[in-house]
C-alpha positions in Angstrom: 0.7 1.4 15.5 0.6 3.0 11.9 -0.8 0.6 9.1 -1.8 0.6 5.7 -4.9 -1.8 4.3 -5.5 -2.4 0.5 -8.9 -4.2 -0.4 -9.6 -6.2 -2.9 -10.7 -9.4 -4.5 -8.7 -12.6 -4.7 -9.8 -15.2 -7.6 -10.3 -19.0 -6.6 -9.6 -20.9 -9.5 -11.8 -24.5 -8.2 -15.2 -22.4 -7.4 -14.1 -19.8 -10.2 -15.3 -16.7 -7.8 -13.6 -14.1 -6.5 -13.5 -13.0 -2.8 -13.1 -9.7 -0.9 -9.3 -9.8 0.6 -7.5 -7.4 2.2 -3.8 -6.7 2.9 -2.7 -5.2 6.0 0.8 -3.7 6.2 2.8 -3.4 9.5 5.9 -1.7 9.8 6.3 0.8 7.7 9.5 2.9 6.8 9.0 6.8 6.5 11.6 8.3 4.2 13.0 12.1 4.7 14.9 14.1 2.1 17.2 17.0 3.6 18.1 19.4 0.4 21.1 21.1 2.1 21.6 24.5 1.4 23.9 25.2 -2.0 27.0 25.6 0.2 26.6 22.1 1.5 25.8 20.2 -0.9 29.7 18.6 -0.9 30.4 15.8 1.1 31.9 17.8 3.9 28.7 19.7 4.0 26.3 16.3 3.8 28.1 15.9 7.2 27.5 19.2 8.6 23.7 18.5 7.6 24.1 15.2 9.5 25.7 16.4 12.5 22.6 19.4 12.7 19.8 16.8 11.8 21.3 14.7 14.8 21.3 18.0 17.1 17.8 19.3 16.4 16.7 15.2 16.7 18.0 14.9 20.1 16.1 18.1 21.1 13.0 18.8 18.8 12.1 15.3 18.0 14.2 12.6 20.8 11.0 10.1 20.4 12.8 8.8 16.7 15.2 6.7 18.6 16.7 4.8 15.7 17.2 5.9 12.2 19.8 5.6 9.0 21.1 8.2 7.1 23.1 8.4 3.9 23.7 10.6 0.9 21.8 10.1 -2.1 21.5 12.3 -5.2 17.9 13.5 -6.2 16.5 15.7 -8.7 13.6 18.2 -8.1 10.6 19.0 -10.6 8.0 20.7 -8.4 7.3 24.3 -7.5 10.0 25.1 -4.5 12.6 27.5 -6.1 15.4 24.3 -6.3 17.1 24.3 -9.4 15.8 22.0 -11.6 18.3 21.1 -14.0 21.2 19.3 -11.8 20.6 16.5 -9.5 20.9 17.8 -6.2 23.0 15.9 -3.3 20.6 15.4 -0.4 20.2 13.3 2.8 18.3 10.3 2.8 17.1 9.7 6.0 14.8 6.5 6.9 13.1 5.4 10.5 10.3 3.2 11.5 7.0 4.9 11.1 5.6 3.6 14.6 7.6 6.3 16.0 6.0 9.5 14.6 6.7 12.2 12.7 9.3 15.3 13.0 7.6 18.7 13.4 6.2 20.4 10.3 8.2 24.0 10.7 11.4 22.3 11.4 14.2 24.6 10.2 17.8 24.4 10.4 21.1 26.3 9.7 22.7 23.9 7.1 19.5 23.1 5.2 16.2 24.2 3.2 13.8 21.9 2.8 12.9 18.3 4.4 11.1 16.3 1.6 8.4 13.6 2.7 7.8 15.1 6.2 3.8 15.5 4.5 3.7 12.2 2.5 1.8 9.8 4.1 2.2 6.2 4.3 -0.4 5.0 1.7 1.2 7.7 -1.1 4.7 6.5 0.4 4.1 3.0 -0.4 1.7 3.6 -3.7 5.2 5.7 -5.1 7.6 3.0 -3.5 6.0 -0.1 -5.0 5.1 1.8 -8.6 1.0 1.2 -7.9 -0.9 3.3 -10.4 -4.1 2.1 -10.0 -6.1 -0.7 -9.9 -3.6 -4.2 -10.4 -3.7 -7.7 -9.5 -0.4 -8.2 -6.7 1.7 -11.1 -6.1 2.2 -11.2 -2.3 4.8 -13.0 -0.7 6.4 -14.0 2.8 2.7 -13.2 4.2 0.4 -14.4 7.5 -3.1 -15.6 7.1 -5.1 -16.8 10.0 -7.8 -15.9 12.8 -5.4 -13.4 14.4 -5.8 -11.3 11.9 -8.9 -9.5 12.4 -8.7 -5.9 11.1 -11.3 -5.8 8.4 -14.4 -7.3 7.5 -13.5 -9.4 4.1 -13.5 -12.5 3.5 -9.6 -13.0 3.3 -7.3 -11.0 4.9 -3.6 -11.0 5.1 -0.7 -9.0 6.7 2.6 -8.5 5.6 5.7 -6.7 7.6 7.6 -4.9 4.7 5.9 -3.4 1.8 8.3 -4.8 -0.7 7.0 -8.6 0.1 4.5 -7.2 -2.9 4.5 -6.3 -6.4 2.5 -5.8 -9.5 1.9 -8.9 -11.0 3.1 -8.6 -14.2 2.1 -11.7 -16.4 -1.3 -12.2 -14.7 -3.8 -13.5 -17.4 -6.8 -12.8 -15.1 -9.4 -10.2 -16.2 -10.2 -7.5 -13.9 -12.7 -8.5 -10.9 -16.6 -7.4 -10.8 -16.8 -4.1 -8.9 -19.9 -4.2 -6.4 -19.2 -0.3 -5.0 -17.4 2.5 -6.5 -16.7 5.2 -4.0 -15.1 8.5 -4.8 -13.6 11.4 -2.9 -12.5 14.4 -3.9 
C-alpha cells in the first residue's frame, strides 16, 4: 500500500530537546484533471467526457473500482498549448491511491490532456497542504504506539487523511538543530 513519511524533530518542552519523529500517511487520494477538448467544455460535453472516462475505465484501467467525479473550473499556466487566459472547465476526478494508476498514453475522443496522472503522492500532498519547505506541523486525529514501526526515529506517528495536518502558524519555536543535510539533484 502507497504511503508517504515526513521526518522530523518534535520539541519536548520538560527535557527541552528535540527528537527525531516521523509521520506516516495512509490512504492517500490521487487527483486527475481531464481538460476536455474546446467543444466540450459545456456541461453537456463535461458529461460526454464522463461517460468516455467511465468506458475507457471499465476497459483500460477496471482495477480503479471506486472513484468520484465532478466539474470544476481550472486555469492553466504551463507549456501545453491550453489557452491561458480563461479558466478552463475540466473534470475532477479523485480515487484512492492503493489502487494504482491509469496508463500514461491514455487518449480519448472527448478530451486532451489528463492532469496529475505523473504527480506523485509526496508533490500531491506538498501542493495540497501548501508545504514550502521546512515548517513546524500541528497534527491531529493521529495514532502513536508500537504498531507502528515503519521508520527508525524516535517518535513516529500515522495519520489516515493528509488534511489531519497543517502548517503551524503561530508556533514560537525556533527551527530545530540539523544533524544531516542530504541533497539530490
Amino acid at each position: 500500500k502507497p504511503c508517504v513519511i515526513f521526518f522530523g524533530k518534535i520539541y519536548d518542552p520538560k527535557k527541552q530537546e528535540y527528537s527525531s519523529c516521523s509521520l506516516v500517511i495512509r490512504s492517500i487520494t490521487r487527483k486527475l484533471y481531464i481538460l476536455p477538448k474546446p467543444e466540450y467544455e459545456d456541461e453537456n460535453g463535461i458529461k460526454e467526457v464522463y461517460s468516455e472516462f467511465e468506458r475507457l475505465r471499465g476497459t483500460k484501467f477496471n482495477y480503479i473500482k471506486q472513484f468520484a467525479c465532478k466539474p470544476k473550473e481550472k486555469k492553466y499556466c504551463f507549456e501545453l498549448p491550453v489557452d491561458h487566459d480563461k479558466p478552463h472547465k475540466v473534470l475532477k476526478v479523485t480515487y484512492c491511491a492503493d489502487l494504482g494508476v491509469i496508463p500514461q498514453n491514455l487518449v480519448g475522443e472527448t478530451f486532451d490532456y489528463i492532469f496529475g496522472k505523473n504527480t506523485s503522492l509526496l508533490e500531491m500532498i506538498m501542493l495540497s497542504r501548501k508545504l514550502k519547505g521546512p515548517c513546524w506541523l500541528k497534527i491531529s486525529n493521529f495514532q502513536y504506539g508500537n504498531n507502528l514501526t515503519n521508520t527508525w526515529s524516535k517518535f513516529e506517528v500515522g495519520i489516515i487523511d493528509y488534511k489531519s495536518f497543517e502548517i503551524a502558524k503561530d508556533c514560537r519555536l525556533p527551527t530545530p538543530p540539523m544533524k544531516i543535510l542530504a541533497l539530490s539533484t
